[in-house]
N, C-alpha and C positions, 0 to 999 in steps of 0.2 A: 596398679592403681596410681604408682608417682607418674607415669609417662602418662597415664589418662587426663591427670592432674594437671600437668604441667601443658601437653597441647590444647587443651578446656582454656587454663585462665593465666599463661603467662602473658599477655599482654595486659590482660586487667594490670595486675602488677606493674608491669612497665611503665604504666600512663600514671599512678601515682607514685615514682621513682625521679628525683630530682635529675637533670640533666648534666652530662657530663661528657668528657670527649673521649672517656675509655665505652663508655653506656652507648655513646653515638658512634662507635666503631664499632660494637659487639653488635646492634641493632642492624645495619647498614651490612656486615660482613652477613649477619644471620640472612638477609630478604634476597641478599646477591649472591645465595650461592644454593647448591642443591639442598640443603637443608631445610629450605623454606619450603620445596617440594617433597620433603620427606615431610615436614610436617601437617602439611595438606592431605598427603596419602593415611596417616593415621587417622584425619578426623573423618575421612571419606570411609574406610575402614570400622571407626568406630558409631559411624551413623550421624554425625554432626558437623553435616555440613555448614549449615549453617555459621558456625562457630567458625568457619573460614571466612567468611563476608564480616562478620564482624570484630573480629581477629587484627584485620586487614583493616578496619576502619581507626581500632583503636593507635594501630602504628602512623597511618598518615595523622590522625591529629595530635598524635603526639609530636610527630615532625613539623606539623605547621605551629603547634604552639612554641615551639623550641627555636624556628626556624630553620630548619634542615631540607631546605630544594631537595635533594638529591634524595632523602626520605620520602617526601612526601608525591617528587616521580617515579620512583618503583613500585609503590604502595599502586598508585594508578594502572602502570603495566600489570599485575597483579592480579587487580578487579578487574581489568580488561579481560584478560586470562577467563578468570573464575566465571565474568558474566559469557562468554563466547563457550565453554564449555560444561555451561551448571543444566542445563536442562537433560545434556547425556547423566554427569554425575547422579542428578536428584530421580532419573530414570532408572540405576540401577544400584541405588542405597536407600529409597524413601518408596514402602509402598503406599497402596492407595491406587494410584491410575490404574489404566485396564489398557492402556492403548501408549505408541511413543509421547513423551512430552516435547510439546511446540515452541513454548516460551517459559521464561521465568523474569522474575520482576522480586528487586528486592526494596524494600522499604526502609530507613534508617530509625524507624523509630525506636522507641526504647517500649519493651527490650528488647526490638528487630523481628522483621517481618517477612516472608517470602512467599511467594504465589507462583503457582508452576499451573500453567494452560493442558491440557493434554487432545489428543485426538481423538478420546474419549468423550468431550463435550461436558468435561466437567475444568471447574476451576481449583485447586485445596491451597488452602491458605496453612503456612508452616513456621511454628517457631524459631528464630533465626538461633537460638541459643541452645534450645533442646532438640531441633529437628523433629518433632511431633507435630501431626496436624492439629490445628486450630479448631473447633466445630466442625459441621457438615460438610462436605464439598456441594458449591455451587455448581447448579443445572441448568444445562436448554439456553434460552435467549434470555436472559435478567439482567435489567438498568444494573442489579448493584455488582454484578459481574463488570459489564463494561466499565462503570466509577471507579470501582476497585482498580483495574488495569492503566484509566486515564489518572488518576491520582498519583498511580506507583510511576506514570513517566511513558507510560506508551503512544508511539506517535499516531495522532487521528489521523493523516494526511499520509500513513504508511502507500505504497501500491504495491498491488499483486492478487496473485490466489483469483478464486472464479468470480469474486463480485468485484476485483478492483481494487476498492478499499471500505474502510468500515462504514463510512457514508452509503453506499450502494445497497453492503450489507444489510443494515436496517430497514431500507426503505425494501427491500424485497423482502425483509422480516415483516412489515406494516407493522412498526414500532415505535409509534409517536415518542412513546419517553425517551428513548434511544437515539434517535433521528434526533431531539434538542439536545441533549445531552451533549453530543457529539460536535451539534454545529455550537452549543455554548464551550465549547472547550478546544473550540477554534480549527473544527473541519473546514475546507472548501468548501462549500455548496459548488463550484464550477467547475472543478477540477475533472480532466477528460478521462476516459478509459472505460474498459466494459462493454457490453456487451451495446447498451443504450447510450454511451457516449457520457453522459453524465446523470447527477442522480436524477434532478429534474427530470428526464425525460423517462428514466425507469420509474418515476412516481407516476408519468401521467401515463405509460404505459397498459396501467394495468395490475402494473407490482406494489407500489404504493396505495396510497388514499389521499382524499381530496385534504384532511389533516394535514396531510405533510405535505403536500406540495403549497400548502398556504406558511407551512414554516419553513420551508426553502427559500419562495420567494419574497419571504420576510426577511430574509439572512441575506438575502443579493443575490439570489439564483437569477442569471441572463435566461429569459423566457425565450429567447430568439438565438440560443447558442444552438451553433450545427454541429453533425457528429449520430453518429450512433446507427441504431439500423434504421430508425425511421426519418432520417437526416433535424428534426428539431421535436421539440416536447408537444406542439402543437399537432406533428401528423403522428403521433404516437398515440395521442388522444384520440385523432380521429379513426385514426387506424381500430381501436380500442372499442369504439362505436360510445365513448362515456361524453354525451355532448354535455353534461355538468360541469366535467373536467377540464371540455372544451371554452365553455363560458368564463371558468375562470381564470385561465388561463389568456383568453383575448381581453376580459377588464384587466389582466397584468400586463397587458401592450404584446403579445403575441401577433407576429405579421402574418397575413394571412399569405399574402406574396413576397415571399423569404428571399432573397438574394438567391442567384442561379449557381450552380458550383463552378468555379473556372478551374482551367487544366490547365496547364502551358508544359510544352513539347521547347525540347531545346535540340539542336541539331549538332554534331560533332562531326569534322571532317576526318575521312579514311586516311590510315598509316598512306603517308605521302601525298597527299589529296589536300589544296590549298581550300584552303576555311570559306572559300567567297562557290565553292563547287557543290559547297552542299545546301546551298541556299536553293527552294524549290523555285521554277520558272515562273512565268507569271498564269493566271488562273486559265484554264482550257473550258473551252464549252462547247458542250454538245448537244445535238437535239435528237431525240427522242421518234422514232416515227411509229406508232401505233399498228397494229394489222391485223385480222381476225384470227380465234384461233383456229377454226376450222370453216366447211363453204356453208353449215346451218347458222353459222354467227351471222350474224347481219355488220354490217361494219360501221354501222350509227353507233351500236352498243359500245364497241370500243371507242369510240372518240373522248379524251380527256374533256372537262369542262372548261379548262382553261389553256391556255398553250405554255410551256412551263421549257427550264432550261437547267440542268442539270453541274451545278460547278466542281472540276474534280480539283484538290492541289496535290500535284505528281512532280514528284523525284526522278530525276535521270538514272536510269540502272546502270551501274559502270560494268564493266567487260567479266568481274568475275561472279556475278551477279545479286550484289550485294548491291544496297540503294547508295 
């Protein structure tokens, strides 16, 4: 019970202990040396995690009140530690999930808060001090799920995973609270990637609603940004067959004649081969002469409508026949 005791609340303790340079050498030698890993292992052991995160808090502010730099950067290496390794931790000391945990997000509030995601499609919110879940775990697609994670510090502008990011995500949810939420807590609307290039264009694709593509392009979504499989939000639409979607998207200045895609080809000269050799010759033209394909053709039917000239641009083949 004194070891339970004393890795529980000896920081409490410490934070209302006057400051001193024997107290700031016993503090500083404890965080820098294996001891501070021993005493992570017991509260991981004894189910309270938690009580590492806020452990760890109590020491950095006590160094920042005392003024102790060197206190209050290992206290940071630490939580750096604890956050890059807490979702394995809370995976194999806190039940509850049913599947691995994805993230975890901790909250400083008093008296400390922790939220662990899982692949499960649930969210459980955990006492930072007792390590016991908080009410229910949160389900399925819920605003107060995502609030919850944007509050605790998760970034909206993340990338990855199959929709991109959590902008895309929503709009293929057709999640109007979601979709604002996200762009009020400062998403891109333009940001590239995905399947549809941006969200704008998975809204008007089909995966969205006319809702959200009116709070996109309230937020600044470029109505004429290229990209994605149907190259802008307009042939998505149309592709979509939604001429609703289409109309309001051209009142939001949608081109109907989009800029053409340019390519450019850049040429490099071969091992030993001077830089002016691989420049192609000047354009070659050739003509065309038409001829039945067989003697029941008539050879009027083959005749082009117009006389026409065919331009090739060719590279000299050099001896090993590489261009």
């Amino acid at each position: 019970m004194g070891l339970q005791y004393s890795c529980l609340y000896w920081t409490n303790h410490m934070i209302k202990a006057k400051e001193c340079n024997e107290m700031k050498d016993c503090v500083l030698n404890f965080i820098t040396s294996k001891k501070a890993i021993y005493w992570m292992e017991c509260l991981i052991v004894m189910g309270e995690i938690g009580a590492i995160t806020s452990g760890v808090k109590n020491i950095k502010d006590w160094g920042d009140v005392n003024n102790i730099p060197s206190i209050s950067k290992v206290t940071k290496d630490i939580q750096r530690f604890v956050d890059s390794f807490s979702a394995v931790i809370i995976e194999n000391t806190l039940g509850g999930h049913k599947d691995q945990v994805a993230s975890v997000a901790y909250s400083p509030d008093e008296p400390g808060h922790m939220t662990s995601g899982s692949s499960d499609h649930t969210v459980r919110i955990w006492g930072a001090q007792t390590g016991e879940q908080v009410g229910q775990p949160l389900q399925g697609q819920n605003e107060g799920i995502v609030k919850l994670l944007v509050d605790a510090g998760a970034d909206v502008n993340a990338q990855g995973g199959f929709y991109a990011n959590a902008l895309q995500a929503a709009v293929y949810g057709k999640n109007e609270e979601i979709v604002k939420l996200l762009v009020d807590a400062g998403a891109d609307v333009n940001v590239q990637g995905g399947k549809y290039g941006n969200a704008l264009q998975a809204a008007a694709a089909g995966t969205g609603s006319e809702a959200i593509v009116k709070i996109l392009l309230g937020a600044g979504a470029d109505v004429n940004a290229q990209g994605g499989q149907y190259g802008n939000a307009l042939q998505a639409a149309a592709s979509a067959g939604n001429e609703t979607m289409m109309q309001l998207l051209l009142e939001a200045g949608a081109d109907i004649e989009p800029e053409p895609r340019t390519y450019s080809i850049e040429l490099f000269p071969l091992d030993g081969q001077d830089e002016s050799e691989t420049m192609p010759p000047e354009p070659l033209f050739y003509s065309i002469e038409v001829l039945p394909l067989d003697d029941s053709t008539d050879e009027a039917d083959t005749e082009p409508p117009e006389a026409f000239t065919v331009e090739l641009n060719t590279l000299e083949r050099s001896g090993d026949g590489d261009f």
